[in-house]
TIVO-949417 format. One record per residue (C-alpha): residue in one letter; z, x, y. Coordinates in steps of 0.1 Angstrom, whole numbers, plus 5000, padded with zeros to 4 digits. Example, Ala and Ser with C-alpha at 12.3 -4.5 7.8 and 13.67 -1.06 7.14 Angstrom:
! TIVO-949417
timar = a; z = 5078; x = 5123; y = 4955 $
timar = s; z = 5071; x = 5137; y = 4989 $
This chain:
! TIVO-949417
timar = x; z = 4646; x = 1789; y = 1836 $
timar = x; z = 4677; x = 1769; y = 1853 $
timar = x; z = 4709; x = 1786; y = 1846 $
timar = x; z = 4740; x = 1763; y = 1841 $
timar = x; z = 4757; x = 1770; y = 1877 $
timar = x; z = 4724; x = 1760; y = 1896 $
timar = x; z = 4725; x = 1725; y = 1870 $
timar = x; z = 4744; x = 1698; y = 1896 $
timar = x; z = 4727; x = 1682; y = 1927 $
timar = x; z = 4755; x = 1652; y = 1919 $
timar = x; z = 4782; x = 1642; y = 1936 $
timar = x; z = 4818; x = 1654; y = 1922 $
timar = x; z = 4823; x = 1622; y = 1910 $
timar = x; z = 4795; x = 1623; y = 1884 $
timar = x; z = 4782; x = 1650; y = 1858 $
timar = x; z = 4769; x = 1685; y = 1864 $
timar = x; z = 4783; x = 1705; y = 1893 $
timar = x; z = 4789; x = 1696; y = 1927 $
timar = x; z = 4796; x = 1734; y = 1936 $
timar = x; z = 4781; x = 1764; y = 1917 $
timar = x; z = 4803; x = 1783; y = 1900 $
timar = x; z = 4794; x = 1816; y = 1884 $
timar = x; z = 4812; x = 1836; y = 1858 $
timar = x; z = 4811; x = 1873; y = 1849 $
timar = x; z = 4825; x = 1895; y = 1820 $
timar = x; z = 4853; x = 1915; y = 1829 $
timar = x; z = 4873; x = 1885; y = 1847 $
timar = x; z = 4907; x = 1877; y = 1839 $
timar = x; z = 4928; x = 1904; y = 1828 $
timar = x; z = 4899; x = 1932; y = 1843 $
timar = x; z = 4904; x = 1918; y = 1878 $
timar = x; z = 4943; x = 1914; y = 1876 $
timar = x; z = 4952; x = 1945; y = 1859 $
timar = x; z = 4945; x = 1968; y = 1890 $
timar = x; z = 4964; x = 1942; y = 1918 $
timar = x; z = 4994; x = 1948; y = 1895 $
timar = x; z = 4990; x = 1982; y = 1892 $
timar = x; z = 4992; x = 1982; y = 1926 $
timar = x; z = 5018; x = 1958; y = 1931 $
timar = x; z = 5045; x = 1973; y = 1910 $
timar = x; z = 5037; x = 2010; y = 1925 $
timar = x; z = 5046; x = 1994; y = 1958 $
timar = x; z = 5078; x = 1978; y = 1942 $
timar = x; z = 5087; x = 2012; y = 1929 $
timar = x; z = 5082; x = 2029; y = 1962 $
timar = x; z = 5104; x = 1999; y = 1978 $
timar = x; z = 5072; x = 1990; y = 1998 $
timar = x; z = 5072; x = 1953; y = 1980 $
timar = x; z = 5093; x = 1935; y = 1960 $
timar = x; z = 5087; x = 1904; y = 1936 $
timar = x; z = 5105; x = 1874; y = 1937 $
timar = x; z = 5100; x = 1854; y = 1903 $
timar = x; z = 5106; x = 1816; y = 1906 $
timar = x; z = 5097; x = 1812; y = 1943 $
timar = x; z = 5075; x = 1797; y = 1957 $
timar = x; z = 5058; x = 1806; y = 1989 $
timar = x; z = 5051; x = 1781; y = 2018 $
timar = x; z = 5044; x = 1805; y = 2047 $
timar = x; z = 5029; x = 1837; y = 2060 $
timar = x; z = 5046; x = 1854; y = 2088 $
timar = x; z = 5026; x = 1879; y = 2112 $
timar = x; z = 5037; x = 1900; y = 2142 $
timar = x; z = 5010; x = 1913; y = 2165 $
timar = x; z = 4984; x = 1895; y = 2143 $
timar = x; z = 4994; x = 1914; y = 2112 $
timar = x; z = 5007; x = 1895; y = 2080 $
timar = x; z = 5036; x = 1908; y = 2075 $
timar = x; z = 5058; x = 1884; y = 2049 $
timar = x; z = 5064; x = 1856; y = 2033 $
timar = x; z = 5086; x = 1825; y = 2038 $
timar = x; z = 5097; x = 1802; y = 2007 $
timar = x; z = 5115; x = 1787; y = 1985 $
timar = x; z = 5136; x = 1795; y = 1953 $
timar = x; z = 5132; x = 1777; y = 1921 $
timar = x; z = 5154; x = 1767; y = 1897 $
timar = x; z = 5161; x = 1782; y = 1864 $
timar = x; z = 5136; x = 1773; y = 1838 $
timar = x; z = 5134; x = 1784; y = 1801 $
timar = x; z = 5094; x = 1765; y = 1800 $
timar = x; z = 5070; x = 1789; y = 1786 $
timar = x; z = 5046; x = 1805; y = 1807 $
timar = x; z = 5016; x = 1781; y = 1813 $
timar = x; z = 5040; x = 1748; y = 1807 $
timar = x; z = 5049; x = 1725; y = 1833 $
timar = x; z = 5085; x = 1733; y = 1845 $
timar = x; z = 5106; x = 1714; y = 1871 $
timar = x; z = 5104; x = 1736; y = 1907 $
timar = x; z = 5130; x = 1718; y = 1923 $
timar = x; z = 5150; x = 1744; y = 1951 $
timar = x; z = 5176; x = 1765; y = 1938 $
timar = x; z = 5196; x = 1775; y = 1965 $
């Protein structure tokens, strides 16, 4: 028996898959809900903060640690979650 993700042998540019990809149950929501768990403990703790509509460009290190984030600040936008909004650079 072939499963699906071992289908391919094609280039990307034709049907099947050029890369395996395998799926799982419990991805999605199951992997994200513990990373925000985690995230907004930090946040409460001050360890972290969020920055919504921004977009990060770098990563900043000191003594080969990452230590922040550089970026940019969106614009306003009233798009749904999911929708295409206009990034633009609010600042």
């Amino acid at each position: 028996m072939v499963g699906w993700a071992e289908r391919g042998g094609f280039p990307g540019t034709g049907p099947g898959n050029s890369v395996p990809r395998f799926t799982s149950p419990g991805y999605g929501p199951g992997v994200v809900a513990p990373f925000e768990q985690r995230v907004r403990e930090a946040v409460a703790r001050g360890a972290s903060s969020c920055g919504f509509r921004h977009r990060v460009t770098g990563l900043t290190t000191t003594g080969g640690a990452f230590d922040g984030v550089t970026g940019e600040v969106l614009v306003p936008s009233d798009a749904p979650r999911g929708h295409a909004s206009s990034p633009g650079d609010g600042r």
